[in-house]
Structures are given as C-alpha cells and as structure tokens.
KOLKEDO-780333 format. One record per residue: residue number from 1; residue in one letter; z, x, y of N, C-alpha, C, O, CB in turn. Coordinates in steps of 0.1 Angstrom, whole numbers, plus 5000, padded with zeros to 4 digits. Glycine has a CB too. Layout:
N
> i:aa:n_zz:n_xx:n_yy:ca_zz:ca_xx:ca_yy:c_zz:c_xx:c_yy:o_zz:o_xx:o_yy:cb_zz:cb_xx:cb_yy
> NUM:A:Z:X:Y:Z:X:Y:Z:X:Y:Z:X:Y:Z:X:Y
...
This chain:
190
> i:aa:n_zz:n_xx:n_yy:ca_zz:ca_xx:ca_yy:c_zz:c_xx:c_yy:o_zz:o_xx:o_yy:cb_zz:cb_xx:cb_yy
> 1:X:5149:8216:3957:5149:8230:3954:5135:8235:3953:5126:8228:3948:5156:8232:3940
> 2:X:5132:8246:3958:5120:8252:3956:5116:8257:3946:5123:8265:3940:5119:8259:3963
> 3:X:5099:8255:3940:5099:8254:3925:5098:8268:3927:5101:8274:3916:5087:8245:3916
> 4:X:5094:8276:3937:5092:8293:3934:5105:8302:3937:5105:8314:3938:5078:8299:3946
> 5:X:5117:8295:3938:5129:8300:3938:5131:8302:3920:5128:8296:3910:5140:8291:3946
> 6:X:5139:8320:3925:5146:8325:3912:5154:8316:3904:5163:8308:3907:5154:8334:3915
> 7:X:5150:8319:3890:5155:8311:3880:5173:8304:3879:5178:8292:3879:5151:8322:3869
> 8:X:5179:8319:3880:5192:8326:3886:5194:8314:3897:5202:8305:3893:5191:8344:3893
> 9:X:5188:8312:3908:5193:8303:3916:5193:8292:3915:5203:8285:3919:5190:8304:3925
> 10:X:5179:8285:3907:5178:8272:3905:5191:8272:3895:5199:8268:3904:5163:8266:3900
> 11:X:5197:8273:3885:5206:8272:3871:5217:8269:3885:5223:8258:3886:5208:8289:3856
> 12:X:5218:8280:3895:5233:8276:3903:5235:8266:3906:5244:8258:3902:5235:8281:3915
> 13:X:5220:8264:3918:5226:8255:3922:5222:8239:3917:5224:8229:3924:5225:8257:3934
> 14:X:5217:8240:3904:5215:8225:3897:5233:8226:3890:5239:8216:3889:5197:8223:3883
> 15:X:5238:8235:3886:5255:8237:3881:5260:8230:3896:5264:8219:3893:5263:8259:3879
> 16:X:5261:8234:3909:5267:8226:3916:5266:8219:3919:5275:8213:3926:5269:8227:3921
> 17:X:5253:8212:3917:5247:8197:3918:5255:8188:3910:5260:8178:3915:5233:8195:3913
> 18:X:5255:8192:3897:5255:8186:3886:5278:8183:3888:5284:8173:3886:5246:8198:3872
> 19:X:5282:8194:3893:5298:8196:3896:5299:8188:3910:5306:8178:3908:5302:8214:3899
> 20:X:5295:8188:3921:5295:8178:3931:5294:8164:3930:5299:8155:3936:5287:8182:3938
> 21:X:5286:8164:3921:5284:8148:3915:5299:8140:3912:5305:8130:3915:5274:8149:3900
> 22:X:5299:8154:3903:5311:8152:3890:5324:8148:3899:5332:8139:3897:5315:8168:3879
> 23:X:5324:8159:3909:5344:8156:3914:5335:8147:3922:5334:8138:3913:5359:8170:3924
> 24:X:5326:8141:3934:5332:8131:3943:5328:8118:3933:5326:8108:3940:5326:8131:3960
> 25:X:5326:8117:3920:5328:8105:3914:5343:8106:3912:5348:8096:3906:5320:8103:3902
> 26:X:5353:8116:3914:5366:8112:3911:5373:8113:3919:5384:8111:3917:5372:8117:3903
> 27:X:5369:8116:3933:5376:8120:3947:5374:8121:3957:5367:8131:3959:5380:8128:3948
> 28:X:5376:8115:3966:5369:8114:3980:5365:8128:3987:5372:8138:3984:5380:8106:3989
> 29:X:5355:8130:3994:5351:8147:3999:5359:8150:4009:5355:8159:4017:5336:8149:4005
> 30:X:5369:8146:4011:5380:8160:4020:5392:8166:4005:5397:8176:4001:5394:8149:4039
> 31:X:5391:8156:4003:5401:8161:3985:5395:8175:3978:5401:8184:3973:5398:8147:3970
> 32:X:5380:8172:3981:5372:8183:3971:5372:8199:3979:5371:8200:3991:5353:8177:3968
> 33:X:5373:8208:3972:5375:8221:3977:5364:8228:3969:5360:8224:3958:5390:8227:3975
> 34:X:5360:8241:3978:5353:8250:3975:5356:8253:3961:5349:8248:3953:5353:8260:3985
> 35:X:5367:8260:3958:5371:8267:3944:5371:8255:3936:5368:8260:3925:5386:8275:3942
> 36:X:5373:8241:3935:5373:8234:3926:5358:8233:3925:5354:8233:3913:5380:8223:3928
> 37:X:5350:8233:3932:5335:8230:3933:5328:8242:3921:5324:8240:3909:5327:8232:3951
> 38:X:5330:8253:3926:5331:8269:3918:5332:8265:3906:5322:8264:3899:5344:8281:3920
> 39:X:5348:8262:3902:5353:8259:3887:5346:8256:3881:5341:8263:3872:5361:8252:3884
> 40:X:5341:8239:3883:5334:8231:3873:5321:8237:3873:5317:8240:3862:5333:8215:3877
> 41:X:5312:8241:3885:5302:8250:3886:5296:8262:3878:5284:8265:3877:5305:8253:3895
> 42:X:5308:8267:3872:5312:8281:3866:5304:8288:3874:5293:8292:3869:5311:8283:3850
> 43:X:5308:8290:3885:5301:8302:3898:5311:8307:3903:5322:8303:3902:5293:8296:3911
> 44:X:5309:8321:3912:5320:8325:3916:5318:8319:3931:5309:8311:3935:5321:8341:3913
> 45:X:5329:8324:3936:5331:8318:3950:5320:8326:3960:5314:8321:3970:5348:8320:3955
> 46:X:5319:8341:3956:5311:8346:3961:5301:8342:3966:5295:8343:3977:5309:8353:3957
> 47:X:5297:8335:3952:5278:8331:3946:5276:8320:3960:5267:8318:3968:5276:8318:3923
> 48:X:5290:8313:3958:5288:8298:3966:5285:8304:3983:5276:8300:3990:5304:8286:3965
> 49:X:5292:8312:3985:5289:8316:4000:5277:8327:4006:5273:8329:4018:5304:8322:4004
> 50:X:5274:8330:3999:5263:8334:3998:5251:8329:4001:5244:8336:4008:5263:8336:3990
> 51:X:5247:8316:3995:5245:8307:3999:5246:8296:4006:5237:8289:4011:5244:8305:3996
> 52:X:5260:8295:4008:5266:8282:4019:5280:8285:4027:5291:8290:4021:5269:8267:4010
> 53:X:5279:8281:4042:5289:8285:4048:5302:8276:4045:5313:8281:4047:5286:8285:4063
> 54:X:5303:8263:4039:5312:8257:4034:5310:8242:4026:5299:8239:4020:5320:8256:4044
> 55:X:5319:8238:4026:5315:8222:4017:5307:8213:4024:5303:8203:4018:5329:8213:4012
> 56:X:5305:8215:4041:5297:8205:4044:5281:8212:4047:5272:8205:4049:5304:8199:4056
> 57:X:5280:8225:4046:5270:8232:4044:5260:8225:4035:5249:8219:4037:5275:8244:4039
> 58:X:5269:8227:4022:5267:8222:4010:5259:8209:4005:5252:8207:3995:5277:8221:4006
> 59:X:5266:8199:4016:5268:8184:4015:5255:8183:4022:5248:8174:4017:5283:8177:4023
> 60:X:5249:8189:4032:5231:8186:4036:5225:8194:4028:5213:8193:4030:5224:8189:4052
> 61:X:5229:8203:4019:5217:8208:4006:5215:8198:4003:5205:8192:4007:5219:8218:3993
> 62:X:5223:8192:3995:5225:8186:3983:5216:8172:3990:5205:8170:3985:5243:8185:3977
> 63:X:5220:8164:4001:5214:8152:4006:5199:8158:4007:5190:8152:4001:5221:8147:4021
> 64:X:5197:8168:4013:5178:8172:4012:5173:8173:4001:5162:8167:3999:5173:8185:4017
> 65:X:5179:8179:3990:5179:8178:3975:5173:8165:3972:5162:8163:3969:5194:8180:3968
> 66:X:5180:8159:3973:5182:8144:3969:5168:8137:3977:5159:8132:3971:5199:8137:3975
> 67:X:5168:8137:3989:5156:8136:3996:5146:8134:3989:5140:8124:3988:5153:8145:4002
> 68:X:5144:8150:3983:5135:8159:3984:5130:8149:3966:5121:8141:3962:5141:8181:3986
> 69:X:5140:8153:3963:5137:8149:3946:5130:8130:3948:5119:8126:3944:5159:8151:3934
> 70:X:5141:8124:3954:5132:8108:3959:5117:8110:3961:5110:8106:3952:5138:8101:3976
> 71:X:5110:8118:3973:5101:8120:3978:5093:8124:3962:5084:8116:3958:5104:8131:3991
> 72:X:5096:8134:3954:5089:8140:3945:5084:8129:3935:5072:8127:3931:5096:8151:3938
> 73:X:5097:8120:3931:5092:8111:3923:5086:8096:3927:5086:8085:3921:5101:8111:3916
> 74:X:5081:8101:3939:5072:8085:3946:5049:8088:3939:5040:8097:3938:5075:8088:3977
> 75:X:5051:8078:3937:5032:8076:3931:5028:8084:3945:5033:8085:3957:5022:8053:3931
> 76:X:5017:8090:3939:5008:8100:3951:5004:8089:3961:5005:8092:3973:4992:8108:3945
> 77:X:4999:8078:3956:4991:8070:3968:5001:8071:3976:4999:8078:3986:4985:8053:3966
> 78:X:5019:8065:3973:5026:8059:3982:5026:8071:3994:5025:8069:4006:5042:8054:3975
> 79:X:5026:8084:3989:5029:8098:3995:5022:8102:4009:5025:8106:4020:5024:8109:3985
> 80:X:5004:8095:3998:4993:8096:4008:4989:8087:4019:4980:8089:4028:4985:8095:4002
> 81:X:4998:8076:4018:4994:8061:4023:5003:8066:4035:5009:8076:4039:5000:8044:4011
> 82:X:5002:8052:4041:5007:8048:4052:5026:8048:4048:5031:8047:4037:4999:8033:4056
> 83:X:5032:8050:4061:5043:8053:4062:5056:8038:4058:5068:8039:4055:5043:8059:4077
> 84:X:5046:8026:4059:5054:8013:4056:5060:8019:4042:5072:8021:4041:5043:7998:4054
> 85:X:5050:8022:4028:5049:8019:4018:5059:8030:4015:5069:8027:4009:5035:8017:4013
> 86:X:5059:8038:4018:5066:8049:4017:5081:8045:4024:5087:8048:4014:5058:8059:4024
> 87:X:5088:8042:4032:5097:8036:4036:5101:8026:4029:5113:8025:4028:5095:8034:4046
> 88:X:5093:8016:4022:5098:8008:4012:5105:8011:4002:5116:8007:3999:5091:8002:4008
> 89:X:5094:8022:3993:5099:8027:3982:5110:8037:3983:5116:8038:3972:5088:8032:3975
> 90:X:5117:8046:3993:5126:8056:3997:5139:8038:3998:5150:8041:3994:5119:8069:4015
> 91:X:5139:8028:4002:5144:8021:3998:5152:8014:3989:5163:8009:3990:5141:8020:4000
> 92:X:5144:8015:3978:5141:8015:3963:5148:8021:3957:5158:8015:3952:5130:8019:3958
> 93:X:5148:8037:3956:5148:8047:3955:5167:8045:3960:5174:8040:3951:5136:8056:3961
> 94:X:5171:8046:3969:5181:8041:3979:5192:8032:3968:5202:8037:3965:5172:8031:3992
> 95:X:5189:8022:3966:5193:8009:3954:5195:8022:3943:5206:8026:3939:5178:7994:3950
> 96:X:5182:8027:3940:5187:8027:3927:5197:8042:3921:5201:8045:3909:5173:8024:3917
> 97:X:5199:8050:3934:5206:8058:3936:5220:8053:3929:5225:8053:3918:5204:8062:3950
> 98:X:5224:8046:3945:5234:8039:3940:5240:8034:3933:5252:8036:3930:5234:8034:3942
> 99:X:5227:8024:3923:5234:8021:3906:5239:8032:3900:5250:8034:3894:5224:8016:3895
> 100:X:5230:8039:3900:5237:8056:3891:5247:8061:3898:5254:8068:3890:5226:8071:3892
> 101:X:5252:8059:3910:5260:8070:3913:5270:8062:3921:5275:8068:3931:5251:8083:3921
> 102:X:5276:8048:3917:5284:8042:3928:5296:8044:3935:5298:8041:3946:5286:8035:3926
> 103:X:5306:8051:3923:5316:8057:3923:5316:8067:3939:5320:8066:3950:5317:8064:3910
> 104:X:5308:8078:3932:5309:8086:3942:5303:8077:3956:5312:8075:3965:5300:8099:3938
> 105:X:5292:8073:3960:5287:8069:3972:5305:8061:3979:5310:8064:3990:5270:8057:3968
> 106:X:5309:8053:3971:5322:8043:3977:5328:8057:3981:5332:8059:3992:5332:8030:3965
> 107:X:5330:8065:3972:5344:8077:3978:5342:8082:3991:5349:8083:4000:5345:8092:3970
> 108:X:5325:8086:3987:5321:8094:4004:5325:8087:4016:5329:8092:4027:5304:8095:4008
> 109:X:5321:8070:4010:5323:8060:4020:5339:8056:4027:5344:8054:4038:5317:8047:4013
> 110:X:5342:8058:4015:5364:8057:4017:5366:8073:4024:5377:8076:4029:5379:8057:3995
> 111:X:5358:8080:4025:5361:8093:4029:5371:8095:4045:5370:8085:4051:5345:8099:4029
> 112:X:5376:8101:4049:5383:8099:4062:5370:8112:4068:5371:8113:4080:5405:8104:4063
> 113:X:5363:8117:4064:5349:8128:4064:5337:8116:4070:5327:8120:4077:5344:8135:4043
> 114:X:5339:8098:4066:5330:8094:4065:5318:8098:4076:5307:8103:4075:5334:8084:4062
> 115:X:5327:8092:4090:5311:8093:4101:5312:8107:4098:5317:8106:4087:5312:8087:4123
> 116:X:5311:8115:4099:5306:8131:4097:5296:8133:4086:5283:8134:4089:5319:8142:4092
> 117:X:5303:8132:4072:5290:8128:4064:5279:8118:4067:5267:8120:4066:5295:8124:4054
> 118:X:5285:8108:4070:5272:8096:4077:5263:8105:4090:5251:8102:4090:5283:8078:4086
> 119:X:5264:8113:4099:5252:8118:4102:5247:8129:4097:5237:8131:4104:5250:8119:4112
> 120:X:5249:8141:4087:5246:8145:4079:5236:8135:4075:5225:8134:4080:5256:8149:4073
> 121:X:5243:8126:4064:5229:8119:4057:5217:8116:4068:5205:8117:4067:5233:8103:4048
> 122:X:5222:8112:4078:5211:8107:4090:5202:8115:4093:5190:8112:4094:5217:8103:4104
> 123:X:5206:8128:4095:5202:8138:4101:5187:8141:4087:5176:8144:4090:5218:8151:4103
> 124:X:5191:8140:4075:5184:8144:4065:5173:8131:4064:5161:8135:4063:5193:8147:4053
> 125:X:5175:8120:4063:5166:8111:4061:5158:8109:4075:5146:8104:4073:5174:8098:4056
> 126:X:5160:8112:4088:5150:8110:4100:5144:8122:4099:5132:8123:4101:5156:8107:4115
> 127:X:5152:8135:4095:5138:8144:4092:5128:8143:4080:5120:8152:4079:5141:8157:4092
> 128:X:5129:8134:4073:5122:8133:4059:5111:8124:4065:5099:8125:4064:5132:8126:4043
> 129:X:5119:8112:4074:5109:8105:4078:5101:8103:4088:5095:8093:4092:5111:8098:4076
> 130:X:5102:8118:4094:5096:8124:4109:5084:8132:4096:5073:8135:4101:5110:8137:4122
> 131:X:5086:8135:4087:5075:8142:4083:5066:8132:4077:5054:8134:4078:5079:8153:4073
> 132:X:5070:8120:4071:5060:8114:4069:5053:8107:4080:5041:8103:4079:5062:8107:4060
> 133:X:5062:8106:4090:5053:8097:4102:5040:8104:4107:5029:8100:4111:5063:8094:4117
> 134:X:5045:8121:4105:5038:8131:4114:5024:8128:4106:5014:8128:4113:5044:8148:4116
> 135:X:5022:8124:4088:5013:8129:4084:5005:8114:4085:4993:8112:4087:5015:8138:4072
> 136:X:5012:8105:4082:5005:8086:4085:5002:8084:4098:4992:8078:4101:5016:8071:4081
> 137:X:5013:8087:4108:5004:8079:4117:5004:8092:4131:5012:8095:4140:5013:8060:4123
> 138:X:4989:8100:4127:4987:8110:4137:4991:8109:4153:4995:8118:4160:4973:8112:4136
> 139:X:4987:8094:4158:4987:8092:4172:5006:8091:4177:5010:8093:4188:4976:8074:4175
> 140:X:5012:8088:4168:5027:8088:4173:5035:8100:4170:5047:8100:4172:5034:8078:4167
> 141:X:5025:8113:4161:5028:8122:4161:5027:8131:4173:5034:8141:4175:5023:8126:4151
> 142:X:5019:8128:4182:5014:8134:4195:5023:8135:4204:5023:8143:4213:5004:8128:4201
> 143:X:5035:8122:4203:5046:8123:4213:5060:8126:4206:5068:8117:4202:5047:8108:4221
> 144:X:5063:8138:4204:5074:8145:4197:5087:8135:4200:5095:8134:4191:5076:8163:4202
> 145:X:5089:8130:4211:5102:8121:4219:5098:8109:4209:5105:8110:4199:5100:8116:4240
> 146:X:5092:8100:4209:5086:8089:4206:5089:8088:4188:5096:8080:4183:5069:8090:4211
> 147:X:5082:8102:4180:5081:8103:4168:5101:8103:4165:5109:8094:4160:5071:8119:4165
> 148:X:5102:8112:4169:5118:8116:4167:5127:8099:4165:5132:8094:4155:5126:8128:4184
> 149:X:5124:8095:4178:5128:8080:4183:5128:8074:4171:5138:8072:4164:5118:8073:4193
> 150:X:5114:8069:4167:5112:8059:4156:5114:8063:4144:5111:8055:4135:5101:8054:4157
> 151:X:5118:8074:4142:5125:8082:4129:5138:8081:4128:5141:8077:4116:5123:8097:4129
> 152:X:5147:8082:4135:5161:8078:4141:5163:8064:4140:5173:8059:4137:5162:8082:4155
> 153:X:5154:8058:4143:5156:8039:4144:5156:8037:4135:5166:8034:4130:5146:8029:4150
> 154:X:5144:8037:4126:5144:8034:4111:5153:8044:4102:5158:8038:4092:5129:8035:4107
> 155:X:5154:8055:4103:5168:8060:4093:5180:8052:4096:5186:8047:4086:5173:8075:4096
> 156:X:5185:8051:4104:5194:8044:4113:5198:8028:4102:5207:8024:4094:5184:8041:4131
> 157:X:5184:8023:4108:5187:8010:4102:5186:8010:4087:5196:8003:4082:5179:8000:4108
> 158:X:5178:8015:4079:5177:8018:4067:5192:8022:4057:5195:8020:4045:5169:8029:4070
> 159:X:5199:8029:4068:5214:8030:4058:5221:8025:4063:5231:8024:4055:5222:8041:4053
> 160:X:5225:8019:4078:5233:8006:4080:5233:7994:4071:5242:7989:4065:5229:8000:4091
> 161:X:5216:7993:4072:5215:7982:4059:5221:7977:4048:5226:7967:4044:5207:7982:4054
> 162:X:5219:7992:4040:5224:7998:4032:5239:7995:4027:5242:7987:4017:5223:8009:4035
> 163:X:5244:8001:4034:5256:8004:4032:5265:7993:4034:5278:7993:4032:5259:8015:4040
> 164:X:5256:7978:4041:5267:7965:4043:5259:7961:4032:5265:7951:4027:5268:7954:4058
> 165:X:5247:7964:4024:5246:7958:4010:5253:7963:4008:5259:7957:4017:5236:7958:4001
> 166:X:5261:7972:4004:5267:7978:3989:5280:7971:3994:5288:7972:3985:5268:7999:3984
> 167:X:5288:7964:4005:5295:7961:4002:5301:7948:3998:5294:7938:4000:5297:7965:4007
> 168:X:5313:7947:3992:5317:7938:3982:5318:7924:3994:5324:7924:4004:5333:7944:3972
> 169:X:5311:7913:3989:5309:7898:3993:5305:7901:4011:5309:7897:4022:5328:7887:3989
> 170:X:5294:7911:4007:5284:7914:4016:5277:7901:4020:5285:7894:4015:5275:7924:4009
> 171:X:5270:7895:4025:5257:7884:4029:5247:7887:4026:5239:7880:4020:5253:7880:4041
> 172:X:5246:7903:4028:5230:7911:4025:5237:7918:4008:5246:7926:4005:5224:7928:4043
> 173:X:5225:7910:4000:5224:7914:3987:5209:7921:3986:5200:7919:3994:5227:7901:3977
> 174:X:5208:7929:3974:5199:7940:3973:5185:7933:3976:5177:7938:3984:5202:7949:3958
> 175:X:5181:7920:3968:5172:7914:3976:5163:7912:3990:5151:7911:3993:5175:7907:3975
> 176:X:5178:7911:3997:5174:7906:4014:5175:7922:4013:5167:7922:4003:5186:7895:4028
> 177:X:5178:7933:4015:5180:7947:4019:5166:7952:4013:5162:7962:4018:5195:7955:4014
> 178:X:5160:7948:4004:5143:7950:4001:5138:7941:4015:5136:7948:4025:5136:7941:3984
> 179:X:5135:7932:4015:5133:7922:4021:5131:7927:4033:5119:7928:4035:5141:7914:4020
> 180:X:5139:7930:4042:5143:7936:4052:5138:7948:4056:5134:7949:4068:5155:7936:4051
> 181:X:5137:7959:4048:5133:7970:4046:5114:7967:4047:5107:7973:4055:5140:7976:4031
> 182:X:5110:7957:4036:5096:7955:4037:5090:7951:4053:5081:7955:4060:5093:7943:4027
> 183:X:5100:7942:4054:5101:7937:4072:5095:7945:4081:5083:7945:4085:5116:7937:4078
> 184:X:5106:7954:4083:5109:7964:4092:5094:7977:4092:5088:7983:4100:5126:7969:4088
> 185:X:5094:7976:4079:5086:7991:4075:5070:7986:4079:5060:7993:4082:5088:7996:4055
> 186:X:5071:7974:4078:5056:7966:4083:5053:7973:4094:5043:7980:4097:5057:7949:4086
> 187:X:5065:7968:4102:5065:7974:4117:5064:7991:4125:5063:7997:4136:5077:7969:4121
> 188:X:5067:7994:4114:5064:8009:4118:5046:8011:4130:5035:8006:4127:5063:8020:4099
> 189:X:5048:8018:4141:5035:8015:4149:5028:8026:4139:5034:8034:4132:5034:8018:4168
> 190:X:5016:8024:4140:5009:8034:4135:4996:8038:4147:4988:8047:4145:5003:8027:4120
C-alpha cells in the first residue's frame, strides 16, 4: 500500500486484507464472493469496485501487498546487497508466511482456482524479483529477455519448492527448502 495514499483508502483496504485473510482461512477462493468479502470488510460493494474489477483483481493486490510488505520488512543491507541475499531472505519470509497463515495457503492450494491463482502469485513474485535483479546485477539488466528469464526461473522454482515443502510427508522439509533456496540464489549470474 502506498504510504501517500488517502487515509480513507488505506483503513479499506487493510478492512479487506484483514477480511480476505479471514474467509480463505475458512474456505477455499472460488467459495468466497465479492459481497461476503464487503460484509466482513464493512465496505460497500461500490467501494470494492471502484477499486477492483473482481475477486481475482483483488487476489494480485493483495499478493503485491504481501510482496511489497516482505520486501519492507527485509535489513537495508539485504535490500542494498546483491540479489542472492535477498532471494534467500524473501524465502524466509516465504516459511514464515506460511506458519501464520496455513489454513488459508492449503485452501488456495485445494482451490479448483488453484493453477490460476498459482500464476497470479508467479506473476507477482518475478516482477518483485525483476526489480531487484534490475538494481544488483546492472549487466543482466541490459538484456530485458534474459532479466525477465531468470526472474521467471527463480520465481518458478522458489514456489515449486515451496509448495512440495508444505506438503504433508513431503522429502523436502523447511531445512532443505532453505538449503536449496541458498543453493540456487548463489547462482543467480550477476
């Protein structure tokens, strides 16, 4: 959320944050409806469209949100540094999402929405991490094909990973999925 957005808007849309959270910890996201979103929200339906063309509109705020808020709360060095370190910790960050929020993440995942939502999230994490490549490693910023590429690869594998950690009598436990992540992020070209 933008810190120089109206007061009025931030209160909204941290109410629908805070309500989105709430139902897909109790219901998978094709179950969830606009007017139920409203309800718990205490927004009108108006307010919501106004702002968003529908629930999947919604669904890449809220993932850039989330992004955005990960990104905010990383140490300046990691921000300033090279793109490994930064990829590790958005990892991190990744895990510990999760712990807080498991319910919901499994629903999205049981979702019959899932691959749809799953590039949504994709879509949001290779541009988070096309911006940090652009600012760590200048010379792979020069080839827009190239950049895009290895932003895509590494989002890619980053919540594949993921997502066979979180599941139950998985092989890859949150350990190896650090592990792995440190691996990989080594490799980023610079």
């Amino acid at each position: 959320m933008e810190k120089n957005t109206d007061l009025r808007i931030q209160k909204t849309y941290l109410a629908l944050q805070n309500a989105f959270v709430a139902l897909l910890e109790e219901k998978r996201f094709e179950e969830l409806t606009v007017n139920e979103l409203c309800d718990r929200a205490m927004i009108r339906r108006t307010t919501f469209y106004k702002h968003f063309g529908d629930k999947y509109e919604y669904f890449a705020f809220y993932i850039r949100e989330m992004v955005s808020t990960f990104r905010d709360q990383l140490p300046p060095d990691v921000m300033d540094g090279e793109a490994a370190a930064y990829f590790l910790q958005m990892s991190q960050e990744l895990l510990r999402f999760w712990h807080m929020h498991e319910k919901m993440v499994r629903n999205i995942e049981n979702s019959s929405m899932f691959p749809l939502l799953l590039s949504i999230l994709l879509d949001q994490i290779t541009e988070d991490i096309i911006l940090v490549l652009r600012r760590s490693c200048p010379d792979l910023a020069q080839d827009t094909g190239k950049l895009k590429g290895v932003a895509a690869f590494y989002a890619g594998g980053l919540i594949n990973t993921f997502f066979r950690c979180t599941q139950k009598d998985s092989s890859i436990d949150e350990n190896a999925f650090l592990e792995i992540a440190a691996e990989y992020a080594a490799k980023i070209p610079l």
